[in-house]
MIMI-644598 format. One record per residue (C-alpha): x, y, z; residue in three letters. Coordinates in steps of 0.001 Angstrom, whole numbers, plus 524288, in hexadecimal, padded with zeros to 5 digits. Example, Ala and Ser with C-alpha at 12.3 -4.5 7.8 and 13.67 -1.06 7.14 Angstrom:
// MIMI-644598
((8300C 7EE6C 81E78) "ala")
((83566 7FBDC 81BE4) "ser")
END
This chain:
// MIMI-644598
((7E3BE 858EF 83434) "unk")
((7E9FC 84CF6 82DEE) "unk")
((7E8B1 84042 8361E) "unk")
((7F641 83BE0 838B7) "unk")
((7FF69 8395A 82F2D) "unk")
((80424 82C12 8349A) "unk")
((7F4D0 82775 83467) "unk")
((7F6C5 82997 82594) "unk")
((802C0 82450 82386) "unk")
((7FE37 81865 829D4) "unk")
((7F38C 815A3 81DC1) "unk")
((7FDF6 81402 814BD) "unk")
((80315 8060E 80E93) "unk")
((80C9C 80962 803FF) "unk")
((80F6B 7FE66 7F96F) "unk")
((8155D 7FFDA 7EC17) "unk")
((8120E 7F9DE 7DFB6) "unk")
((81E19 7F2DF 7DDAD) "unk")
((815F2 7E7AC 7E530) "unk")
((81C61 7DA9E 7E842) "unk")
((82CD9 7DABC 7E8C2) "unk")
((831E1 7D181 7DCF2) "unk")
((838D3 7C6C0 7DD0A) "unk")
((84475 7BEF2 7D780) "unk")
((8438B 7B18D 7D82A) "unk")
((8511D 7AB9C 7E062) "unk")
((84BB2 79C7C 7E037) "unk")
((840EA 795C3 7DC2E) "unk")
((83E2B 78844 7DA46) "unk")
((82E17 780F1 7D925) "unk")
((82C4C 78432 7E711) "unk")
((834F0 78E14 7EA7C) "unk")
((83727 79BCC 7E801) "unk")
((841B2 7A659 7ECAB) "unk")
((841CC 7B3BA 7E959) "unk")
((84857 7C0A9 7EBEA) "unk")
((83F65 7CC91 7EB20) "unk")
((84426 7DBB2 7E841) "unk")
((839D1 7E7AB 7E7EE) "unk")
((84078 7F476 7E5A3) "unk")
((8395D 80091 7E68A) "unk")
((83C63 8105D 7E524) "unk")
((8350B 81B13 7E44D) "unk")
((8387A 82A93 7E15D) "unk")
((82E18 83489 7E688) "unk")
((829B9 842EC 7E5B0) "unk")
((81FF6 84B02 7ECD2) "unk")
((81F34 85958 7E9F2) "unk")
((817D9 85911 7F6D1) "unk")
((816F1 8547C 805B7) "unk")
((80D03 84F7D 80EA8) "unk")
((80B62 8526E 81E2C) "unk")
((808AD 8439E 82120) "unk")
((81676 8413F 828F7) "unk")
((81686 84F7E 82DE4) "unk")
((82469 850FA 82988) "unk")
((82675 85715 81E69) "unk")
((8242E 86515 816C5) "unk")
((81CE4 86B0B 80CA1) "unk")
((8268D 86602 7FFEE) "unk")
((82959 85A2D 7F794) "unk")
((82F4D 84C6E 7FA92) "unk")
((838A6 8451B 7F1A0) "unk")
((83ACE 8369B 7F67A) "unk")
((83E7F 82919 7F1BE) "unk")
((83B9A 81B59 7F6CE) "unk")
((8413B 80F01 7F476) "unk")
((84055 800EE 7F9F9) "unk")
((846B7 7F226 7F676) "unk")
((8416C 7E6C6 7FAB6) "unk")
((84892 7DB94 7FA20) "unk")
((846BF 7CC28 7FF79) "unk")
((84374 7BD3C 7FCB5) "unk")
((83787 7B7AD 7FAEC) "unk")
((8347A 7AA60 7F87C) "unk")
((829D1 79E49 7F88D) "unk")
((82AF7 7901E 7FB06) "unk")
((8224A 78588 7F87F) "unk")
((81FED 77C3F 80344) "unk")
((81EBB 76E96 7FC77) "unk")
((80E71 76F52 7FA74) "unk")
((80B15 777C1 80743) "unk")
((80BF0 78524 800D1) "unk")
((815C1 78E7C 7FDFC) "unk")
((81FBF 796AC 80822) "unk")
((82264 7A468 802B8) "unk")
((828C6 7B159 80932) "unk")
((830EE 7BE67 807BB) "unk")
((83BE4 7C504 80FBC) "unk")
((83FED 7D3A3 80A44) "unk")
((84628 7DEAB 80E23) "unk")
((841A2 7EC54 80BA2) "unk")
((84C3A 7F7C7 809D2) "unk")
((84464 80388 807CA) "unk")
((847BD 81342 80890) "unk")
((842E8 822D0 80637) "unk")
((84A4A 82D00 800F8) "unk")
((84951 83B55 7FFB9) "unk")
((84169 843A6 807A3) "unk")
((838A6 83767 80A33) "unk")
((827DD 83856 804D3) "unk")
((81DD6 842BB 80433) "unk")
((8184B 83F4B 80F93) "unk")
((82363 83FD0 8184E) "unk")
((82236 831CA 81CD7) "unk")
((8301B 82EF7 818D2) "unk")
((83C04 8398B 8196C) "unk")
((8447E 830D1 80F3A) "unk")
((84CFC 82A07 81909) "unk")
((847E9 81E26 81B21) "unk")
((85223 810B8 8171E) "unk")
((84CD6 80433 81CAE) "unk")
((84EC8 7F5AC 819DC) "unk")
((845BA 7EB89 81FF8) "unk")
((8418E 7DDAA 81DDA) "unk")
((83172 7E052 8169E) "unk")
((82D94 7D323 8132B) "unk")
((830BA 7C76C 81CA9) "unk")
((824F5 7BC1E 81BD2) "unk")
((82121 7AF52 81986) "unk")
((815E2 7A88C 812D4) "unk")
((80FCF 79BFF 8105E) "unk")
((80494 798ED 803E5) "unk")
((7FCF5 78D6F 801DF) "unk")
((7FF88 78C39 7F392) "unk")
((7F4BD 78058 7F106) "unk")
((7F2A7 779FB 7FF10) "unk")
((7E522 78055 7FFB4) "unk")
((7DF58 77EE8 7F245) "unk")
((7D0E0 78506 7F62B) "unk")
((7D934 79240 7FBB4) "unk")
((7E099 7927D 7ECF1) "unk")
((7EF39 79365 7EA67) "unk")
((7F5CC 79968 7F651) "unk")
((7E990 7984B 7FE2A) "unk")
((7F0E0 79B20 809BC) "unk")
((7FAFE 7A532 80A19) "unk")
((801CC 7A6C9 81778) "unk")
((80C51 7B0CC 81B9E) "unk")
((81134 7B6E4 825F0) "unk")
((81E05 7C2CD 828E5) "unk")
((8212A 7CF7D 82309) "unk")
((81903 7D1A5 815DB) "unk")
((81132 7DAA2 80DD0) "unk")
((8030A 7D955 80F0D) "unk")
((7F670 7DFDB 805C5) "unk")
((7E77C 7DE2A 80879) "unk")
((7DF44 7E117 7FDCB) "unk")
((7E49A 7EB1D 7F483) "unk")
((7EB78 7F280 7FF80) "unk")
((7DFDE 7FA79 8034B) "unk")
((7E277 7F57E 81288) "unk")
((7EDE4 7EED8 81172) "unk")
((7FB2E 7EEAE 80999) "unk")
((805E1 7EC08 81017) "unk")
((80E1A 7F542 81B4A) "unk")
((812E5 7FE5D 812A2) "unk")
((812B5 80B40 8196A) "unk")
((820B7 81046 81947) "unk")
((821F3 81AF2 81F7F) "unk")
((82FBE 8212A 821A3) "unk")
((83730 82A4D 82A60) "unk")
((82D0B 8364C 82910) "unk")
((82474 8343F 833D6) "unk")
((82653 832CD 841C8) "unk")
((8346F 8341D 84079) "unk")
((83503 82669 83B62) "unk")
((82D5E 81DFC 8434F) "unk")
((827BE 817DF 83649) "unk")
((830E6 81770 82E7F) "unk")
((8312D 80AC0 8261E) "unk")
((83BB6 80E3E 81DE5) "unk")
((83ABC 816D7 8118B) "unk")
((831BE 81329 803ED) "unk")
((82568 819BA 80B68) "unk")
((81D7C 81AFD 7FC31) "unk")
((823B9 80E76 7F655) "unk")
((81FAD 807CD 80423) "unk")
((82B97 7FEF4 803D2) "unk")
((825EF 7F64F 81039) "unk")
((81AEC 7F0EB 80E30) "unk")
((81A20 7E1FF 816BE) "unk")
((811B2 7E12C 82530) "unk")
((81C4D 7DD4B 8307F) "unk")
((816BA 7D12E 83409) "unk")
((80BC4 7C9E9 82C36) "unk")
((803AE 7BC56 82C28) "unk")
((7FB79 7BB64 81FE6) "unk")
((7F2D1 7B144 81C97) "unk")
((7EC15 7B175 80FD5) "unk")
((7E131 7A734 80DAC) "unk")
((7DA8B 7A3A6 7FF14) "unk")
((7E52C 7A6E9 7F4E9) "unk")
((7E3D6 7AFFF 7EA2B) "unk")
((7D6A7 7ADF7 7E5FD) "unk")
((7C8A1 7AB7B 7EB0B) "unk")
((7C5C2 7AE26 7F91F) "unk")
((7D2F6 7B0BF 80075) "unk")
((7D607 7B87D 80C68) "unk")
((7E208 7BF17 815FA) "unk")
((7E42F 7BC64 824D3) "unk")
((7EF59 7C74A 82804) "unk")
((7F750 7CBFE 8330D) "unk")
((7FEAD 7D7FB 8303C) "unk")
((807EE 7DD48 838F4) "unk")
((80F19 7ECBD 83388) "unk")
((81AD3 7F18D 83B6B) "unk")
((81A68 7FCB2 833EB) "unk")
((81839 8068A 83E26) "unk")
((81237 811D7 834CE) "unk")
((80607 80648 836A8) "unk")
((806AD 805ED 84333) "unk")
((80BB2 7F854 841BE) "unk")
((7FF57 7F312 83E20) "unk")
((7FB48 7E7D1 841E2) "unk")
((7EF02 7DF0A 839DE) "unk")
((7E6AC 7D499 83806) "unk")
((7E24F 7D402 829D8) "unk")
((7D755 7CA0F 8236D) "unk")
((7D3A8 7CB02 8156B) "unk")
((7C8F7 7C283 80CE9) "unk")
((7C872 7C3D8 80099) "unk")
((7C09D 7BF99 7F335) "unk")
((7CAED 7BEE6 7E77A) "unk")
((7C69B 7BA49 7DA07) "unk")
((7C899 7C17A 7CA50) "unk")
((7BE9D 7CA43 7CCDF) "unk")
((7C3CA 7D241 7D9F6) "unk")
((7C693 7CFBA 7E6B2) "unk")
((7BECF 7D29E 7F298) "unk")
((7C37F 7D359 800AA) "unk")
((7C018 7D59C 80EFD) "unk")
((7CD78 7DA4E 81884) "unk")
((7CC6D 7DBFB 826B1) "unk")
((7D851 7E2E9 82D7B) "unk")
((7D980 7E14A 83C22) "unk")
((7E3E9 7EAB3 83ED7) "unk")
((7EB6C 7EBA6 84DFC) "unk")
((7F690 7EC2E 855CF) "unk")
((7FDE4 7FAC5 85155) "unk")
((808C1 80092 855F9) "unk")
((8018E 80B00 85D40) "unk")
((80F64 812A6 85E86) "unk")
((810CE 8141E 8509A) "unk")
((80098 814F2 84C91) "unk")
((7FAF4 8236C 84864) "unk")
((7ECDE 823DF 84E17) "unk")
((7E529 81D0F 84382) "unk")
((7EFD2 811BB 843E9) "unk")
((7EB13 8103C 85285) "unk")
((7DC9E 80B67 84DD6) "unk")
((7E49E 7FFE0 8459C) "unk")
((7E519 7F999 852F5) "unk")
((7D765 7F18B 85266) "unk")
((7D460 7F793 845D4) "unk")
((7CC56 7EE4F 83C15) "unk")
((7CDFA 7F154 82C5C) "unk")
((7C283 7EAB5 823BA) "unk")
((7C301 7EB65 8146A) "unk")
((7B97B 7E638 80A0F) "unk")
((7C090 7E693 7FD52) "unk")
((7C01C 7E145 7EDF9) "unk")
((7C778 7E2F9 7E1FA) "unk")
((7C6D4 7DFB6 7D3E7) "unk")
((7C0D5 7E07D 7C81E) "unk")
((7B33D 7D9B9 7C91D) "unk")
((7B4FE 7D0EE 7BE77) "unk")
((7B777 7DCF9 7B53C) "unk")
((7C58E 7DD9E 7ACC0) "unk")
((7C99F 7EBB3 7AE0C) "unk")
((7C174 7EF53 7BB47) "unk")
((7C828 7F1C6 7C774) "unk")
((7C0B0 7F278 7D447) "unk")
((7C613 7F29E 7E121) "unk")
((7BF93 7F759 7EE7B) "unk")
((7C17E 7F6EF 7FD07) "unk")
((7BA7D 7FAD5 80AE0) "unk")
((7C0CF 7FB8E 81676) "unk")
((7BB06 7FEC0 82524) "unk")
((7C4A8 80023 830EB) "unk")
((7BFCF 7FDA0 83F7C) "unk")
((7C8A5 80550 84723) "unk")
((7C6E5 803B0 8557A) "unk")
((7C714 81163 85ACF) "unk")
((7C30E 81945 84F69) "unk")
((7B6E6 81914 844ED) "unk")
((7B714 80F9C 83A47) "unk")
((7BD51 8124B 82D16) "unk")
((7BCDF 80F8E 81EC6) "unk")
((7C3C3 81038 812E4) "unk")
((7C003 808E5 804B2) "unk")
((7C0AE 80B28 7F60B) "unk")
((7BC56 80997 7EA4C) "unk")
((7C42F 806E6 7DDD3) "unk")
((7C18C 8041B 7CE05) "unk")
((7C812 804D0 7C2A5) "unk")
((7C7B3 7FFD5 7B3E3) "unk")
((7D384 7FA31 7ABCF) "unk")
((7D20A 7FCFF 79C6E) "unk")
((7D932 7F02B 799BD) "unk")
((7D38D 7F270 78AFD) "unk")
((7DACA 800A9 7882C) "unk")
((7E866 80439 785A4) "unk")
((7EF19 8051A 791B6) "unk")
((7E742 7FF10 79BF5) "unk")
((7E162 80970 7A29A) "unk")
((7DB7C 80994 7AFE4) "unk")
((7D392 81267 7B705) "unk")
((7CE58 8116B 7C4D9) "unk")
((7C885 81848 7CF0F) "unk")
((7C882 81608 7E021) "unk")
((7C093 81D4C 7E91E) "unk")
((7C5FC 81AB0 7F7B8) "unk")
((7C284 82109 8060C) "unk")
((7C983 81F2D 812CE) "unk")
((7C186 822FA 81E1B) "unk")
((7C9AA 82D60 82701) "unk")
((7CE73 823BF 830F4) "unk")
((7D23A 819FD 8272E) "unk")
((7DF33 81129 829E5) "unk")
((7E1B9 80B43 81CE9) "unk")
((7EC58 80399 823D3) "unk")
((7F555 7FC53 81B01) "unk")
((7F136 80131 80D27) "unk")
((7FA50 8013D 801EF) "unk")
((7FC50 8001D 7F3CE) "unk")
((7F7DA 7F547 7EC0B) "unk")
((7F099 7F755 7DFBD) "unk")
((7F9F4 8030B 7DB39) "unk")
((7FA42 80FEC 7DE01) "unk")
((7EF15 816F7 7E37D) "unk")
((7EE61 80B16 7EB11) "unk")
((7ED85 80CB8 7F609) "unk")
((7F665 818F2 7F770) "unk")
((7EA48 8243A 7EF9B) "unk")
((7F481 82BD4 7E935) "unk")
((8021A 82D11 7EACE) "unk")
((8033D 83A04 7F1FB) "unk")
((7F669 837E6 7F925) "unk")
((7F791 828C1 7FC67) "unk")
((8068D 82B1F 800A8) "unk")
((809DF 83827 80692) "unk")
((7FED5 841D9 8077C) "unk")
((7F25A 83972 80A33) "unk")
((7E770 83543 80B12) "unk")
((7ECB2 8278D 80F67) "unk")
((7E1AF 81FC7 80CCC) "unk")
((7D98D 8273C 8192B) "unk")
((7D0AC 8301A 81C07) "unk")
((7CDAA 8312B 80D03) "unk")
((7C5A1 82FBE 801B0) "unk")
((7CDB8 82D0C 7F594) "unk")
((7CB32 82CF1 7E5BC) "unk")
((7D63E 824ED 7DC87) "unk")
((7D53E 82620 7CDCC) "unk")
((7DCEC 81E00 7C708) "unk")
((7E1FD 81C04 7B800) "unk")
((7EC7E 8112D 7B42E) "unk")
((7F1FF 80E42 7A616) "unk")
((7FD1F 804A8 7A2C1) "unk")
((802A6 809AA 79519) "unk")
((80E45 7FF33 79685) "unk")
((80E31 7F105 79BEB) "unk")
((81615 7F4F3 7A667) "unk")
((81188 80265 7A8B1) "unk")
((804E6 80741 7B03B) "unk")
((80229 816FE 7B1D9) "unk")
((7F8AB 81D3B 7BA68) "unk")
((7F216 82829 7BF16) "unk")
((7E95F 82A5A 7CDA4) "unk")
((7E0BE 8349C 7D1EE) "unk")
((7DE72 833EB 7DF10) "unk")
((7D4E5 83E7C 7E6CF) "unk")
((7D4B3 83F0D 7F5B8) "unk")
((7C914 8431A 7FEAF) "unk")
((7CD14 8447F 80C33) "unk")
((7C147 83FB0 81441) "unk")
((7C374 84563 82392) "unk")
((7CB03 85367 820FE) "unk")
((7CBD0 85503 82E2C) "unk")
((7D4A4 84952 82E9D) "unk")
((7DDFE 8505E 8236A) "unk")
((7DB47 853B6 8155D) "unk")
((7E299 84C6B 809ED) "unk")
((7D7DE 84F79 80125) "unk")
((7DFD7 85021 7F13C) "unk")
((7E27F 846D9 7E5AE) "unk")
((7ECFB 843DF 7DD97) "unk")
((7F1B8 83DB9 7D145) "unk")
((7F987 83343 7CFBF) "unk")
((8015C 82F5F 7C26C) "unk")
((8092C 822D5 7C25F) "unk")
((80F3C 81979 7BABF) "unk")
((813E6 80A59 7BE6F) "unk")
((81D9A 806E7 7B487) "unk")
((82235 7F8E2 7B522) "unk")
((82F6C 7F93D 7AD91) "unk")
((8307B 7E868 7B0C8) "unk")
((82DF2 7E02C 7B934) "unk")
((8369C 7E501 7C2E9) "unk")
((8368E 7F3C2 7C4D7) "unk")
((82952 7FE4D 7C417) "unk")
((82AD4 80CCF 7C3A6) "unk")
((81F35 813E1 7C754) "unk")
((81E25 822B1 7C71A) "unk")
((8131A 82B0D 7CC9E) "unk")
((81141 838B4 7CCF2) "unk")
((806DB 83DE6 7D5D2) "unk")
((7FF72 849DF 7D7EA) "unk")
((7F848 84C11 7E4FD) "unk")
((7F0A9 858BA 7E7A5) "unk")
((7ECDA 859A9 7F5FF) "unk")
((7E21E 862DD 7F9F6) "unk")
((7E7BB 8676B 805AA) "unk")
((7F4EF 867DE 80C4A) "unk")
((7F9E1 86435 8187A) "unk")
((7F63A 87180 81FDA) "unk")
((7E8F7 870B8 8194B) "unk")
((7E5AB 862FA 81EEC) "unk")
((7EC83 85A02 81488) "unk")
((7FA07 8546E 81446) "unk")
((80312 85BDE 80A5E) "unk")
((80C11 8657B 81070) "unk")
((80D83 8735C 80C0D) "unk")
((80329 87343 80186) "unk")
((7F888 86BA3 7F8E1) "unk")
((7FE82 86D4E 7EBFE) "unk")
((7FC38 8613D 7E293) "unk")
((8093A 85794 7E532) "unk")
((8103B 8515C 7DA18) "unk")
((815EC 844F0 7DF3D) "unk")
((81E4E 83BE3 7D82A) "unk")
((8251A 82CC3 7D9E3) "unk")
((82A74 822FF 7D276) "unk")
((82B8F 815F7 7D71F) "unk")
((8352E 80C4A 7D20C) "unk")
((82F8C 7FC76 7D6EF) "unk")
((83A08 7F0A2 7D479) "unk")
((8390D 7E25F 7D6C8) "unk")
((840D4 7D970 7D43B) "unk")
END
């Protein structure tokens, strides 16, 4: 049998690659800066297929959209030779439509408006000349936070909708485009600047009940120089929302996260390395794992650019991968977009293969192709043994709006009355989006 579907849906982290809202600049003078930020996002999506995770829906297809806006003030002050003063305030308007995703997390009537980003922050700028420019980097409120490349932590971006117990976690709409992405409450303190030895002191607070309303303590250390960066995190993670927490959410409480990671290129132009081990202390259960292993080669020197890379990962079966998300592009850290997003394996109980081929025929245009095989490693715990293909492109038509298509094909090796998680059947699924990414 499957392990709940809640204990899955509580792996994911859901960011897209339109990154950082823009901004138009209202005022500005030599110390002084005012600006009013827009990020507009919609996405249309097809899945000739559906998955058992929410427990509502049938053996058929799913036709959905998603959309969010995200809209606000940000600005930064300097304070007269003691640093600079800097925050955000925006509002988030966000919504599904149609018969809501694959997965049956959403049902396509979700319409909410909230405040996301409400915080303050204060940087050094030169007062500490042996910790470099912004040495010190203070803030505190409602904000987005990442560790690392997003392998533990990238924000709180599970959206889930109206699909699953009739509501209770619903955040309101965008569940792929992950519209919400900020902690609740937040202190950060970031020590060393951008370069050199630097570390994180962190208290994240999530009132996003799909969670558990996670509460943690996060310390980073980390190495930064041309070459790569290399980095130690420790998660202390406590104080859930028991009502709300699926069984494996219950062993966050006293649970303690520790990663070893690095990433670069090792001094080498075209190389790309990147790695990362993580153990988990849970309190009532065994100890678990999860890590990878990632390289790949740009051919700066032919037509095209080409790049071609390859990532081994495993999650041990009783992984929580906590606050994951996307971060280096796709396949990161959602493993393929029918897999990572409605049918599993959600970064658990799993041993994964990526492939991975990029070329960039245009300046502003990137197309790629995945191959991603999955190896289920307890079948007693539910089978989502498959692969799929992935085919994308990220066209950048200026430097305001991004279209992205994708068109996916997923072949499970079971369905849902066989042990995996797609109803009726385990035909091969051809999925299809296309994302449209504004800022302004």
């Amino acid at each position: 049998m499957l392990k709940s579907p809640l204990l899955r849906l509580s792996t994911l982290a859901l960011m897209i690659s339109a990154g950082q809202a823009g901004a138009y600049e209202l005022y500005a003078d030599d110390d002084s800066h005012l600006n009013a930020t827009l990020e507009a996002v919609f996405g249309v999506f097809h899945s000739q297929e559906n998955y058992a995770l929410s427990g509502r829906l049938d053996e058929g297809a799913s036709s959905w959209r998603e959309g969010y806006i995200k809209y606000g003030l940000s600005f930064d002050q300097g304070l007269g030779g003691v640093g600079t003063a800097y925050g955000a305030a925006n509002m988030l308007s966000s919504g599904t439509w149609g018969d809501g995703d694959a997965a049956g997390f959403s049902d396509g009537s979700e319409r909410t408006t909230r405040f996301e980003d409400a915080y303050l922050g204060w940087r050094s700028a030169d007062l500490f000349p042996v910790l470099g420019a912004d040495g010190i980097d203070l803030s505190f409120g409602r904000q987005n936070v990442v560790v690392g490349d997003g392998f533990l932590i990238n924000g709180d971006a599970l959206n889930l909708g109206k699909g699953l117990a009739d509501g209770e976690f619903n955040r309101g709409g965008a569940y792929w485009l992950a519209a919400r992405k900020a902690f609740d409450e937040t202190a950060v303190l970031r020590i060393g600047g951008k370069e050199g030895w630097r570390g994180d002191l962190m208290w994240l607070k999530s009132n996003n009940r799909a969670q558990a309303m996670t509460e943690m303590y996060v310390g980073t250390l980390e190495h930064v120089s041309e070459a790569g960066t290399v980095g130690v995190t420790y998660v202390d993670t406590k104080d859930i929302d028991e009502q709300y927490a699926s069984p494996a959410q219950l062993e966050r409480d006293g649970m303690k996260t520790y990663s070893l990671r690095a990433t670069g290129n090792a001094g080498v132009k075209d190389l790309f390395l990147s790695g990362e081990y993580a153990k988990q202390d849970k309190p009532h259960s065994a100890t678990e794992d999860a890590w990878y292993l990632e390289a790949g080669w740009t051919f700066s020197e032919t037509p095209w650019t080409p790049y071609a890379g390859y990532r081994y990962s495993r999650f041990s079966e009783g992984y929580d991968t906590l606050f994951y998300g996307f971060s280096r592009g796709f396949g990161t850290w959602f493993q393929g977009e029918v897999a990572g997003n409605y049918a599993g394996p959600f970064n658990t109980n799993s041993r994964i293969q990526q492939l991975k081929f990029t070329v960039s025929p245009l300046e502003n245009l990137t197309v790629g192709a995945m191959y991603f095989n999955f190896d289920t490693i307890d079948r007693d715990l539910g089978n989502t043994d498959g692969h799929e293909i992935d085919l994308y492109a990220e066209w950048h038509l200026n430097d305001h709006i991004t279209v992205m298509p994708l068109v996916g094909l997923f072949q499970p090796d079971k369905s849902a009355d066989q042990g995996g998680t797609q109803l009726g059947n385990n035909d091969k699924n051809l999925y299809s989006q296309l994302i449209f990414a504004s800022t302004f």
